[in-house]
FIZA-836288 format. One record per residue: chain; residue in three letters; y, z, x of N, C-alpha, C in turn; residue number from 1. Coordinates in steps of 0.2 Angstrom, whole numbers, plus 5000, padded with zeros to 4 digits. Layout:
// FIZA-836288
('A'; 'Ala'; (Y; Z; X); (Y; Z; X); (Y; Z; X); NUM)
...
END
This chain:
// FIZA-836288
('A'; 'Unk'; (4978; 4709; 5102); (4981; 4716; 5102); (4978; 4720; 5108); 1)
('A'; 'Unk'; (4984; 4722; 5110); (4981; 4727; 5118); (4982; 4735; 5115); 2)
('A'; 'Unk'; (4978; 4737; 5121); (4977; 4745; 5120); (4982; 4750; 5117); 3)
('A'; 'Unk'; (4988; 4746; 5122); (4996; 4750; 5121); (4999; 4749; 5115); 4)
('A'; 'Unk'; (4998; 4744; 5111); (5000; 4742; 5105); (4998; 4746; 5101); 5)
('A'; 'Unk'; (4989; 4748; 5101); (4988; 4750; 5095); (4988; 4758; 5095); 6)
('A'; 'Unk'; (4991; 4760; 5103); (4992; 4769; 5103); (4999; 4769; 5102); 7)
('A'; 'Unk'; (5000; 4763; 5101); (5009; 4765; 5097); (5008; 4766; 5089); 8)
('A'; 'Unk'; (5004; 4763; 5088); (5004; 4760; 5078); (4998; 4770; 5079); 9)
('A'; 'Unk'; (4994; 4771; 5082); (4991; 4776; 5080); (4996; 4783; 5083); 10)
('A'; 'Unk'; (4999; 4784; 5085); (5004; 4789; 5087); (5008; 4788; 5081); 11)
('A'; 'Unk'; (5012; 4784; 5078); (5017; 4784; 5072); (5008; 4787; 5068); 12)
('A'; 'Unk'; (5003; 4786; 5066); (4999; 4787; 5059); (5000; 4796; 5063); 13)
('A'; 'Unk'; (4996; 4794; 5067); (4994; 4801; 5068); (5002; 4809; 5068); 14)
('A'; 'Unk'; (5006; 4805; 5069); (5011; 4811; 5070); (5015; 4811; 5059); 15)
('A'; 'Unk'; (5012; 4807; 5057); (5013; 4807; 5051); (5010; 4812; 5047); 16)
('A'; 'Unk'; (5001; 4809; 5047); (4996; 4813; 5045); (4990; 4817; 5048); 17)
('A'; 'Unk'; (4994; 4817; 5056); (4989; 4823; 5058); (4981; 4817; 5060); 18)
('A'; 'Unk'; (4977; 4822; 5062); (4971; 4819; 5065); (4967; 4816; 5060); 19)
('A'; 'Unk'; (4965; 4823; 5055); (4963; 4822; 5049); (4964; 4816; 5044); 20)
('A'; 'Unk'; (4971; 4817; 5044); (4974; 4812; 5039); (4974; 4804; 5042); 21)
('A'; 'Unk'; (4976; 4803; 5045); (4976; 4796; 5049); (4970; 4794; 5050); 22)
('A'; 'Unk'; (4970; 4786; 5049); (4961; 4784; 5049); (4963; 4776; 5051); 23)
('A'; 'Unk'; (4956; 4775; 5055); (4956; 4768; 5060); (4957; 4764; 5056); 24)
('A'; 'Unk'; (4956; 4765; 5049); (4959; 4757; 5044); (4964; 4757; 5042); 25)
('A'; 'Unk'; (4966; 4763; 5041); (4974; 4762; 5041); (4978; 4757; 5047); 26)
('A'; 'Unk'; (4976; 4762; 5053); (4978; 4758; 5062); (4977; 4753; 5061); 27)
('A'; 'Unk'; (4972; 4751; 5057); (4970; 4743; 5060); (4973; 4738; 5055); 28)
('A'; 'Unk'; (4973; 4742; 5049); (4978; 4738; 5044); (4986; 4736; 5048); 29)
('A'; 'Unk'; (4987; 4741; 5051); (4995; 4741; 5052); (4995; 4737; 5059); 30)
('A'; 'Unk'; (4989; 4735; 5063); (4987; 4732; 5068); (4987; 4723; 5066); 31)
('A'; 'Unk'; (4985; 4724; 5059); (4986; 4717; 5060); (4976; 4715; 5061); 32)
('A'; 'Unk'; (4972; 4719; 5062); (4967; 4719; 5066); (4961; 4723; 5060); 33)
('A'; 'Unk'; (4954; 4719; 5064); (4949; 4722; 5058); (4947; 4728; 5062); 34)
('A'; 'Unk'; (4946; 4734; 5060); (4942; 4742; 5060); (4938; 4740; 5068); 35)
('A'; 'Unk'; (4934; 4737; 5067); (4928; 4735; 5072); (4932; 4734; 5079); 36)
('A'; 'Unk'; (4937; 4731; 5078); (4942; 4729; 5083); (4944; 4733; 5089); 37)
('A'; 'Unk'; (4946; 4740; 5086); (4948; 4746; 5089); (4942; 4747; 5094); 38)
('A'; 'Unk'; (4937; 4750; 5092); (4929; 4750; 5096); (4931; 4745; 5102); 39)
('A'; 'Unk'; (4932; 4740; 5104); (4935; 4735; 5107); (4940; 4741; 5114); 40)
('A'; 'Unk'; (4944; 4743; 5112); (4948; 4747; 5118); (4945; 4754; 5117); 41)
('A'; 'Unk'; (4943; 4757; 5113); (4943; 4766; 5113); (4935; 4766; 5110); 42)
('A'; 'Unk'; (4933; 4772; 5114); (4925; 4773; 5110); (4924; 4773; 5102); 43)
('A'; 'Unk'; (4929; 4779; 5101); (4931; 4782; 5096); (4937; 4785; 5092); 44)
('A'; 'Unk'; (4938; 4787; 5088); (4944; 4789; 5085); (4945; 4793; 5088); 45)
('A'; 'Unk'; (4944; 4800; 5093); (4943; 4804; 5096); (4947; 4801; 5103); 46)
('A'; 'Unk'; (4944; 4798; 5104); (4944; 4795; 5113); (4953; 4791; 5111); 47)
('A'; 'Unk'; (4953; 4790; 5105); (4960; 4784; 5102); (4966; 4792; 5101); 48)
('A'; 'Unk'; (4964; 4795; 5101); (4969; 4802; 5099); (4968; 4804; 5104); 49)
('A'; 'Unk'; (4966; 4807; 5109); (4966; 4809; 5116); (4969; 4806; 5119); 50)
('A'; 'Unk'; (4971; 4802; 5120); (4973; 4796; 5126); (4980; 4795; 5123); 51)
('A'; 'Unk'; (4980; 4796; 5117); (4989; 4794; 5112); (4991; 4800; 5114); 52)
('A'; 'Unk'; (4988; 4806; 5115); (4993; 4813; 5116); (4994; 4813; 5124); 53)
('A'; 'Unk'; (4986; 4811; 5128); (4989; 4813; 5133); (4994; 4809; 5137); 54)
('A'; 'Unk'; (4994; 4803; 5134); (5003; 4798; 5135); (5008; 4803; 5132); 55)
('A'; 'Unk'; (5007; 4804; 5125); (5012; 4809; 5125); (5015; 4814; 5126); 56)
('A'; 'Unk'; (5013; 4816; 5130); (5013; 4823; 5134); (5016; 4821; 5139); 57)
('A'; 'Unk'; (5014; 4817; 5144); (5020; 4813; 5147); (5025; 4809; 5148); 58)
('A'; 'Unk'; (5026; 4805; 5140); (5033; 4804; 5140); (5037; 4809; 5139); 59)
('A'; 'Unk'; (5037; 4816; 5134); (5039; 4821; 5133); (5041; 4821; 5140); 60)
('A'; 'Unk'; (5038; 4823; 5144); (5038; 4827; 5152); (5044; 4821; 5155); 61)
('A'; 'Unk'; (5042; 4814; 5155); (5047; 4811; 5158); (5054; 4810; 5154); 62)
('A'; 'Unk'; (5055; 4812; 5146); (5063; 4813; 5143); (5066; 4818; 5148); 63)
('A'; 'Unk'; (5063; 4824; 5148); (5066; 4828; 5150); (5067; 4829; 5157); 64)
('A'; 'Unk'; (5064; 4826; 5160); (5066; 4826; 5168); (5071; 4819; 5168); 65)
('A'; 'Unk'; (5072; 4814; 5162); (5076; 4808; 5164); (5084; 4815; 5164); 66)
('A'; 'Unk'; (5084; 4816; 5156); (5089; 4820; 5154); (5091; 4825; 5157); 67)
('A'; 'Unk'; (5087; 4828; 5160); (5091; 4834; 5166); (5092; 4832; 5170); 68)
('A'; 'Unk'; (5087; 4828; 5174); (5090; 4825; 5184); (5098; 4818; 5182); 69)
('A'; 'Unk'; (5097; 4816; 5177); (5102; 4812; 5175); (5108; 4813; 5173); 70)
('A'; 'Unk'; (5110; 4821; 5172); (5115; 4823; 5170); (5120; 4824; 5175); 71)
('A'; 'Unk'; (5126; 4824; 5174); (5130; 4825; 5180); (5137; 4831; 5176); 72)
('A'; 'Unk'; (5136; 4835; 5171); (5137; 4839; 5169); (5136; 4848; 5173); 73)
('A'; 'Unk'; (5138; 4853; 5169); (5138; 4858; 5175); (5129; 4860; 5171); 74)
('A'; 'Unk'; (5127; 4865; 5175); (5120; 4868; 5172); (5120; 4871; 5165); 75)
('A'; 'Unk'; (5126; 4873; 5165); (5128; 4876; 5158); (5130; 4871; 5150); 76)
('A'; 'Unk'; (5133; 4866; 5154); (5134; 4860; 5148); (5126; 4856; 5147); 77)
('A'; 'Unk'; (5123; 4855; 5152); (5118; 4851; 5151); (5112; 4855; 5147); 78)
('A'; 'Unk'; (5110; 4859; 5150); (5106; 4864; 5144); (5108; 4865; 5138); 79)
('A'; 'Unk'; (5114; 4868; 5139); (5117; 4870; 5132); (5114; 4860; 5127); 80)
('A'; 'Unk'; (5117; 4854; 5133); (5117; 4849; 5126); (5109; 4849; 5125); 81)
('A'; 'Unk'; (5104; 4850; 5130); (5098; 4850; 5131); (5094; 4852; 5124); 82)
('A'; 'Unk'; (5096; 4857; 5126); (5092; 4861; 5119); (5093; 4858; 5112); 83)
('A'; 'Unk'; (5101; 4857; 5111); (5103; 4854; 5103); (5100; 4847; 5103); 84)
('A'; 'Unk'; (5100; 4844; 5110); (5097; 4836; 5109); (5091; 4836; 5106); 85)
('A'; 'Unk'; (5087; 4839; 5110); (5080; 4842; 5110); (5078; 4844; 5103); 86)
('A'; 'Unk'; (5078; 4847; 5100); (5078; 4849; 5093); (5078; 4841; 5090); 87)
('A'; 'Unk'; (5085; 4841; 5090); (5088; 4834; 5085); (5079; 4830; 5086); 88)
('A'; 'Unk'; (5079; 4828; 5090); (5074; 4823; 5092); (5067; 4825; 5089); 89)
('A'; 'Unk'; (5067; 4828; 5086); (5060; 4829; 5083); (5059; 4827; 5076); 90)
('A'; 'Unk'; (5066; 4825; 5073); (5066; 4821; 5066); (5067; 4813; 5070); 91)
('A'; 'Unk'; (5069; 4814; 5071); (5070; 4806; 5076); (5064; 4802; 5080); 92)
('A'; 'Unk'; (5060; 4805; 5085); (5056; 4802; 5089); (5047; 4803; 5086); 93)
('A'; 'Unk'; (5044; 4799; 5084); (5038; 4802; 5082); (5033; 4804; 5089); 94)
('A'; 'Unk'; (5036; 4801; 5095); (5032; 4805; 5102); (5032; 4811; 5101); 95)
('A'; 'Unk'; (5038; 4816; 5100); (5040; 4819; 5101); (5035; 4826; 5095); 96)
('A'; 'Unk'; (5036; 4821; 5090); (5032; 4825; 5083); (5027; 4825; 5083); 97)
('A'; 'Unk'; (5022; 4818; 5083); (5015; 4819; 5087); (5014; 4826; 5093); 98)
('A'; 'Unk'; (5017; 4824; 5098); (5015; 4830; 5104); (5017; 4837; 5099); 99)
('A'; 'Unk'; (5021; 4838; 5096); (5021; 4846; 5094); (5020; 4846; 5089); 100)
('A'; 'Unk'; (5016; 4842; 5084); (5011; 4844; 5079); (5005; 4846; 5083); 101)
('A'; 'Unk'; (5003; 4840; 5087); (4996; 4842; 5089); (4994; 4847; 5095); 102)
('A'; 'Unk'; (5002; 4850; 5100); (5001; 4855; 5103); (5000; 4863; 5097); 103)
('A'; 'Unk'; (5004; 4861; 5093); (5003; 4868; 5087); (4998; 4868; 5083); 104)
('A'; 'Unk'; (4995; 4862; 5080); (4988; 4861; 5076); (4985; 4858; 5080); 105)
('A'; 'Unk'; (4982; 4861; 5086); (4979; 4855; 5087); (4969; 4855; 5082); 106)
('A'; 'Unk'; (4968; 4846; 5082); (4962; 4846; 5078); (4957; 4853; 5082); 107)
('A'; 'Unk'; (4953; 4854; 5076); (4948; 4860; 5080); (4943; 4858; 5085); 108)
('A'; 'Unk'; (4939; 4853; 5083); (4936; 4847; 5087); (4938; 4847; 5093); 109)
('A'; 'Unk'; (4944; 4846; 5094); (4947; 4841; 5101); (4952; 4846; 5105); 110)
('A'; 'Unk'; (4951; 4852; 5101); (4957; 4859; 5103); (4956; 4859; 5112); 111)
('A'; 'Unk'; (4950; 4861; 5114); (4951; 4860; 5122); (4954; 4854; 5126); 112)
('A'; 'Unk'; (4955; 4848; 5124); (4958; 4842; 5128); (4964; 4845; 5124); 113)
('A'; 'Unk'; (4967; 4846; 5117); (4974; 4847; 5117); (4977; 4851; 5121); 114)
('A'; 'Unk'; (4974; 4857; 5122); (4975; 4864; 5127); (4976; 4859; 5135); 115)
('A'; 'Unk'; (4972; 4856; 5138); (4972; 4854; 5144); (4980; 4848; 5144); 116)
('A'; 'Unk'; (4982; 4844; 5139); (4987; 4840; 5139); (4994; 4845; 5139); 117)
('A'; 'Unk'; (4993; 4850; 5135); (4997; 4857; 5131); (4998; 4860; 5139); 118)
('A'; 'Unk'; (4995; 4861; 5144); (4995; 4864; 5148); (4998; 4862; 5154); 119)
('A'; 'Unk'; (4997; 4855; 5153); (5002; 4849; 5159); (5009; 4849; 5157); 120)
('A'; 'Unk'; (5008; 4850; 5152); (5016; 4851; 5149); (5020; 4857; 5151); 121)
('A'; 'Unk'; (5018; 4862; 5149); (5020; 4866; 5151); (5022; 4869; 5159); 122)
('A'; 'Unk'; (5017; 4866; 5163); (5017; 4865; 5171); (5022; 4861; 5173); 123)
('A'; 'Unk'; (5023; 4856; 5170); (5028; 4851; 5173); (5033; 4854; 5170); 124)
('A'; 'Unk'; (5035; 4856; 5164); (5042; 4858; 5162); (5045; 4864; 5166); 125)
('A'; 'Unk'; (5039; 4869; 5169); (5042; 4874; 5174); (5045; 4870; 5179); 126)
('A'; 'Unk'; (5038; 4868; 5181); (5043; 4863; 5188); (5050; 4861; 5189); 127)
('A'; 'Unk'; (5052; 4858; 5182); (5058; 4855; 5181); (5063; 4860; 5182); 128)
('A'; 'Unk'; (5060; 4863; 5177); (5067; 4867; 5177); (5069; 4874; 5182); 129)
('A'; 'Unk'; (5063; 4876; 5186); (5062; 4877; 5190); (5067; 4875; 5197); 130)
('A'; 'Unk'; (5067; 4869; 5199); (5071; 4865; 5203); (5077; 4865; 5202); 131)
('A'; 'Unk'; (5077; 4863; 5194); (5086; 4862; 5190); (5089; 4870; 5193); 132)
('A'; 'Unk'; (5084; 4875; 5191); (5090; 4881; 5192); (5089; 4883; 5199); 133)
('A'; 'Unk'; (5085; 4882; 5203); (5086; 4883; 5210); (5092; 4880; 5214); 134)
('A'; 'Unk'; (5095; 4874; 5210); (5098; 4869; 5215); (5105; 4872; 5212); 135)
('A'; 'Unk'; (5105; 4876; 5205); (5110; 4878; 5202); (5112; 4887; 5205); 136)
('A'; 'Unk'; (5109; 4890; 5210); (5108; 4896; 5210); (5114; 4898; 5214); 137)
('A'; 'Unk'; (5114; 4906; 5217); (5112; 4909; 5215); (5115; 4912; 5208); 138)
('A'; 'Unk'; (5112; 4918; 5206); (5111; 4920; 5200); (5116; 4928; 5200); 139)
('A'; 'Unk'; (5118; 4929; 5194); (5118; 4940; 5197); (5112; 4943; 5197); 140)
('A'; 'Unk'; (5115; 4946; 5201); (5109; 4955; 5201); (5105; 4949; 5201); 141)
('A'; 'Unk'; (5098; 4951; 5202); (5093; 4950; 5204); (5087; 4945; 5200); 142)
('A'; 'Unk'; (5093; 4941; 5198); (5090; 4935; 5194); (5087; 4931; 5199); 143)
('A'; 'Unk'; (5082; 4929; 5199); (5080; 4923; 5204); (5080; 4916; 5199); 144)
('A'; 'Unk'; (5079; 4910; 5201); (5080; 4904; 5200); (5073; 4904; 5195); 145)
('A'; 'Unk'; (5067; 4907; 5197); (5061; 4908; 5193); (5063; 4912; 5187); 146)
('A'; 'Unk'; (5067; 4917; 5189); (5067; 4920; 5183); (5071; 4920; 5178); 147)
('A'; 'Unk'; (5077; 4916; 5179); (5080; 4911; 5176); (5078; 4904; 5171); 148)
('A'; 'Unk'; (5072; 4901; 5174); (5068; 4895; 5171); (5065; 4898; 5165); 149)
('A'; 'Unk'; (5060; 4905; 5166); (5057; 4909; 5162); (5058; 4907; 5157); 150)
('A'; 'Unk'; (5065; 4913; 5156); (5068; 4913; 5151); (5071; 4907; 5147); 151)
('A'; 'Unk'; (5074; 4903; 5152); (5076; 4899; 5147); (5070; 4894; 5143); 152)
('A'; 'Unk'; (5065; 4894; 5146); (5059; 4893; 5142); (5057; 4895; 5137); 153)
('A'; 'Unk'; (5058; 4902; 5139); (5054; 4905; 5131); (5059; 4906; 5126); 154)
('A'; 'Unk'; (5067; 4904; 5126); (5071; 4903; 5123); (5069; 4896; 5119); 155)
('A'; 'Unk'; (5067; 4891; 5124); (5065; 4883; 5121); (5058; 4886; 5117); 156)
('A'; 'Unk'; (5052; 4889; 5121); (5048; 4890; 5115); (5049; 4891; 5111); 157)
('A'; 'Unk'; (5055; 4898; 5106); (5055; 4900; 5101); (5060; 4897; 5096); 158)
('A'; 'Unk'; (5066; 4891; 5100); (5065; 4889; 5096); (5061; 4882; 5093); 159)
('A'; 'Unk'; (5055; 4880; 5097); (5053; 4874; 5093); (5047; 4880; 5088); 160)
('A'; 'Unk'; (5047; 4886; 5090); (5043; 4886; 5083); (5048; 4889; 5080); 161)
('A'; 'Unk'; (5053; 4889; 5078); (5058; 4890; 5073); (5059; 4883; 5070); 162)
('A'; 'Unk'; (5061; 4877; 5074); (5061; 4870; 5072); (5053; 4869; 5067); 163)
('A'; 'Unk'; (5048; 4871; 5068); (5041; 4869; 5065); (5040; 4874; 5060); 164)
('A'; 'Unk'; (5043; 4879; 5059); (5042; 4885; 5054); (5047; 4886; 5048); 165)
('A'; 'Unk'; (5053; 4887; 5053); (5059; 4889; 5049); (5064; 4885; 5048); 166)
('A'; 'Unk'; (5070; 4887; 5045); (5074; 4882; 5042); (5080; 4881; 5048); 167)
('A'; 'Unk'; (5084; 4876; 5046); (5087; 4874; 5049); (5095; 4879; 5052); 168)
('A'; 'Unk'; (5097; 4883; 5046); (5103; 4887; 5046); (5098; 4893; 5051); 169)
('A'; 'Unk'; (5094; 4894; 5051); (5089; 4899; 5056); (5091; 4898; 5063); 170)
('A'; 'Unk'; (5089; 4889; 5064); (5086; 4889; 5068); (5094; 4887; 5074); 171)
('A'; 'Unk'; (5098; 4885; 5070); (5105; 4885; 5072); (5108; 4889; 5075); 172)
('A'; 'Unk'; (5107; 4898; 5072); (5110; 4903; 5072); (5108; 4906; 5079); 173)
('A'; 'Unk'; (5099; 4905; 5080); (5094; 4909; 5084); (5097; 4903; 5092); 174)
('A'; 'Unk'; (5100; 4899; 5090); (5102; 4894; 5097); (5108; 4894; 5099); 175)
('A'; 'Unk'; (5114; 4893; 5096); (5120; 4899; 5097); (5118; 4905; 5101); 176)
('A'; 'Unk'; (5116; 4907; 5096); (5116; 4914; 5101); (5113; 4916; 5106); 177)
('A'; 'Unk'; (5107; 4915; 5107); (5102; 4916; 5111); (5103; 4913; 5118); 178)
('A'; 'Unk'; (5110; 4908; 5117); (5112; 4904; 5122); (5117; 4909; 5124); 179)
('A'; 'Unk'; (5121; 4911; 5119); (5127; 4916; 5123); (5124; 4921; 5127); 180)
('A'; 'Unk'; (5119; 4925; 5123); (5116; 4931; 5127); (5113; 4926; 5134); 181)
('A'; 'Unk'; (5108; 4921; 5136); (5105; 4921; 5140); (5111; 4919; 5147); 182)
('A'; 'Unk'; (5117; 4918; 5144); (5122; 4913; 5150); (5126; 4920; 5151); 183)
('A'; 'Unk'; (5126; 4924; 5148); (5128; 4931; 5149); (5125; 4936; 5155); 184)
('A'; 'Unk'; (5119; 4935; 5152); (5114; 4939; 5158); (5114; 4936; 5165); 185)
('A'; 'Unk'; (5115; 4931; 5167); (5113; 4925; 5172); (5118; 4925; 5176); 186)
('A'; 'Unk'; (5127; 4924; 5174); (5130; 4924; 5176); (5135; 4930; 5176); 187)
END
């Protein structure tokens, strides 16, 4: 059993039951492998769930740079599919669910290393989209390419905590539209 194996079998526990909830015998049960085994690749359970986010934090960061630099769509199509993809994939990918369970809860213990992966994220996601709307520009009035990313971030912010909060016919409604108004302002 190599390392990458068993941060795949503990990112599905962990994005199930959380830090808390997930435990080495389970992983190790689902590994095929005895408990002591683990101790073998990772210090600790600690050191086994740190090293799982902060891979997850970068494949997140690598979907969305495939997704966007991959598109050949106009900047309007591709966001617009961007966001509803995006959403969808949170019942779908456990990366996905892991990284935004454990960016929103993160354990109390381990809050600062989530904060520092939490943080990566968020710097690379400006970058990206930072770029995307620079290459798309210019903008009205006095929209710059910066402050076009902004927004459409804190648009993506609210609604993934709409997606982890609230309901689904919510979360549909605040995307529609929030999309009308921000394509409005911009262009």
């Amino acid at each position: 059993m190599k390392s990458e194996q068993l941060k795949e079998i503990a990112l599905e526990q962990f994005a199930l039951h959380g830090y808390k909830g997930a435990s080495l015998a389970a992983i190790s049960e689902k590994a095929g492998i005895k408990k002591q085994s683990i101790y073998s690749h990772f210090k600790s359970k600690e050191d086994l769930f740190i090293q799982t986010f902060n891979e997850s934090v970068q494949n997140e960061l690598d979907f969305i740079e495939e997704y966007l630099m991959g598109s050949e769509s106009s900047i309007r199509d591709t966001l617009n599919q961007f966001l509803s993809n995006y959403l969808n994939r949170y019942g779908k990918n456990s990366n996905m669910k892991f990284f935004l369970r454990t960016s929103f809860f993160p354990p109390v213990e381990l809050e600062e290393s989530v904060k520092e992966g939490t943080e990566r994220y968020i710097t690379g996601l400006e970058s990206l989209f930072y770029q995307l709307f620079e290459k798309y520009g210019p903008f009205q009035g006095k929209i710059t390419h910066e402050k076009a990313a902004v927004t459409y971030l804190t648009i993506l912010d609210g609604l993934l905590v709409e997606l982890l909060y609230g309901r689904s016919e919510r979360l549909e409604k605040r995307l529609e539209h929030s999309l009308e108004v921000f394509w409005r302002g911009i262009y």
